[in-house]
C-alpha positions as CSV (number, residue, x, y, z in Angstrom):
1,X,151.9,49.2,163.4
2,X,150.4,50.9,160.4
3,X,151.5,47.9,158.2
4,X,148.9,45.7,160.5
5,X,146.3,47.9,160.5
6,X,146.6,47.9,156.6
7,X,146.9,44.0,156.8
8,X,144.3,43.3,159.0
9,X,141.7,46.1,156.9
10,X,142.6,44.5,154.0
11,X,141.9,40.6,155.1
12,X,138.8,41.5,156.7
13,X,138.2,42.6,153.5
14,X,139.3,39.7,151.1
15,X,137.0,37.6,153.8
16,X,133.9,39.7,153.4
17,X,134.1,38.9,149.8
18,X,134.9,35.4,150.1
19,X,131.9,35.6,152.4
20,X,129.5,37.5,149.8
21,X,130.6,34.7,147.2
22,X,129.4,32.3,149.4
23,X,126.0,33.8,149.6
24,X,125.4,34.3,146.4
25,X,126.6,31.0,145.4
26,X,124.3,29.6,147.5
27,X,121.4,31.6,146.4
28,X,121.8,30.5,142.8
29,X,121.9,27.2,144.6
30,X,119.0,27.4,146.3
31,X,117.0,29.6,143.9
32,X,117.6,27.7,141.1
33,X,116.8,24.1,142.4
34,X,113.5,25.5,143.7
35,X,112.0,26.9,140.7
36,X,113.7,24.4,139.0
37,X,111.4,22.0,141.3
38,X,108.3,23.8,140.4
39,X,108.0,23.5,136.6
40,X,110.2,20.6,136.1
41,X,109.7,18.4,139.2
42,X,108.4,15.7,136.6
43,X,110.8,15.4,134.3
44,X,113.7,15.5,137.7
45,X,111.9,13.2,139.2
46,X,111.9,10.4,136.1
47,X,115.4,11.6,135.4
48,X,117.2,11.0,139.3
49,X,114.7,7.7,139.1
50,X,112.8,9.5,142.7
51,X,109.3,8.6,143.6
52,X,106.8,11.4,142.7
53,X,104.7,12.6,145.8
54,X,101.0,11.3,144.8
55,X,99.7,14.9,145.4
56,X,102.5,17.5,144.1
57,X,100.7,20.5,145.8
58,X,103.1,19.7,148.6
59,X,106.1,19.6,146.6
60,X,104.7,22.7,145.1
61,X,104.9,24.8,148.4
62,X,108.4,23.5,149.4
63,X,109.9,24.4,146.6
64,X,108.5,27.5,146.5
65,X,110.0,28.3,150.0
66,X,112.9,26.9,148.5
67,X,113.3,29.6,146.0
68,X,112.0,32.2,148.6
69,X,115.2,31.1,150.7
70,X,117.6,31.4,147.6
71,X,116.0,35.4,147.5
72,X,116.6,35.7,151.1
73,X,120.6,34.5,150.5
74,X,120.7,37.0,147.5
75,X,119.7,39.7,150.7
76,X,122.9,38.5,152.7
77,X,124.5,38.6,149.4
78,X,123.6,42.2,148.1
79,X,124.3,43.4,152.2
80,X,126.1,41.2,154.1
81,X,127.0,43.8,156.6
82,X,124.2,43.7,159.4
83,X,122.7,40.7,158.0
84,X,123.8,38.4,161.1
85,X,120.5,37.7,162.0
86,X,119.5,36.6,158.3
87,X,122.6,34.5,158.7
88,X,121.9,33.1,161.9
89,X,117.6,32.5,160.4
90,X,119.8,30.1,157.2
91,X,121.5,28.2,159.3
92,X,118.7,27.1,160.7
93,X,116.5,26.4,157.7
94,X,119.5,24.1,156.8
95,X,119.9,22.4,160.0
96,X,115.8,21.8,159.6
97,X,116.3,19.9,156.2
98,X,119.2,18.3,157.4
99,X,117.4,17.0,160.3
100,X,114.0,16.0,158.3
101,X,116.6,13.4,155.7
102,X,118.1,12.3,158.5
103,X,114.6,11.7,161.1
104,X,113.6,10.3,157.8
105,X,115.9,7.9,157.1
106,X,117.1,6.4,160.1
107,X,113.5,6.2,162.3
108,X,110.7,5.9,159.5
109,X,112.9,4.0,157.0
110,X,115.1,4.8,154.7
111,X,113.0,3.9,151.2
112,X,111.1,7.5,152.1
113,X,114.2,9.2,151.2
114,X,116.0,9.3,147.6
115,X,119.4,9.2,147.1
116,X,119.3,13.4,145.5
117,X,117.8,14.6,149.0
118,X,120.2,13.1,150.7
119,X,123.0,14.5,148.5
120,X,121.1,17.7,149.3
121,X,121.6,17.5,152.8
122,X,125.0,16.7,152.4
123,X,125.4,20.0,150.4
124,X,123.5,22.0,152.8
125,X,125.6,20.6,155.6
126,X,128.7,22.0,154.1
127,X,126.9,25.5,153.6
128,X,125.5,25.3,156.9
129,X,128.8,25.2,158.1
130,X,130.5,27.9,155.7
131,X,127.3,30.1,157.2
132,X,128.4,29.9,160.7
133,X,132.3,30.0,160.3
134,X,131.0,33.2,158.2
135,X,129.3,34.8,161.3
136,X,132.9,35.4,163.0
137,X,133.1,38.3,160.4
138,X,129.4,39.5,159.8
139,X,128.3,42.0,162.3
140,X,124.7,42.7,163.8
């Protein structure tokens, strides 16, 4: 009996830091590709031949919140315990972007959205779903 309490201890523990992993790799993730956004949106934007918005205030203040977000996934990281409410607030910033490409590009037409956002929302699918399997071991 002692042997599965020591098992079960020590994979809730391997899990939390599979889990912590995860949030941090997705802060980089997000953190990164936002500032990135922000002072090199040009040169990205030539580069994965995307259209640049005409007024790049916009793209400005998404990518900020996009770099806010990555912080806020650095949170979960750093404290992961307690955080299923932070968890629970990134899935659904996820889900949003997923469902803006895909409103986007199958009921206003699919020349508004570039090939790279829609790789995004692949990518954010798959940690979407990493973010909810994750909520089985993160605790209120």
């Amino acid at each position: 009996m002692l042997y599965l309490i020591k098992f079960i201890s020590y994979y809730k523990n391997m899990n939390i830091k599979y889990y912590r992993g995860l949030f941090f790799v997705s802060a980089l993730y997000d953190f990164i590709l936002g500032v990135a956004f922000v002072f090199f949106y040009q040169p990205i934007f030539s580069l994965l031949n995307m259209n640049v918005p005409g007024n790049p205030a916009y793209l400005t203040f998404c990518a900020l919140m996009i770099a806010l977000f990555g912080v806020l996934l650095f949170m979960i990281f750093l404290k992961i315990e307690g955080s299923r409410r932070l968890v629970l607030y990134s899935i659904g910033v996820k889900f949003i972007y997923i469902g803006t490409v895909i409103y986007y590009y199958l009921l206003v037409g699919h020349d508004y959205v570039d090939l790279p956002f829609i790789i995004f929302a692949g990518l954010d699918f798959i940690f979407a779903c990493l973010f909810i399997e994750s909520l089985r071991f993160i605790k209120e």
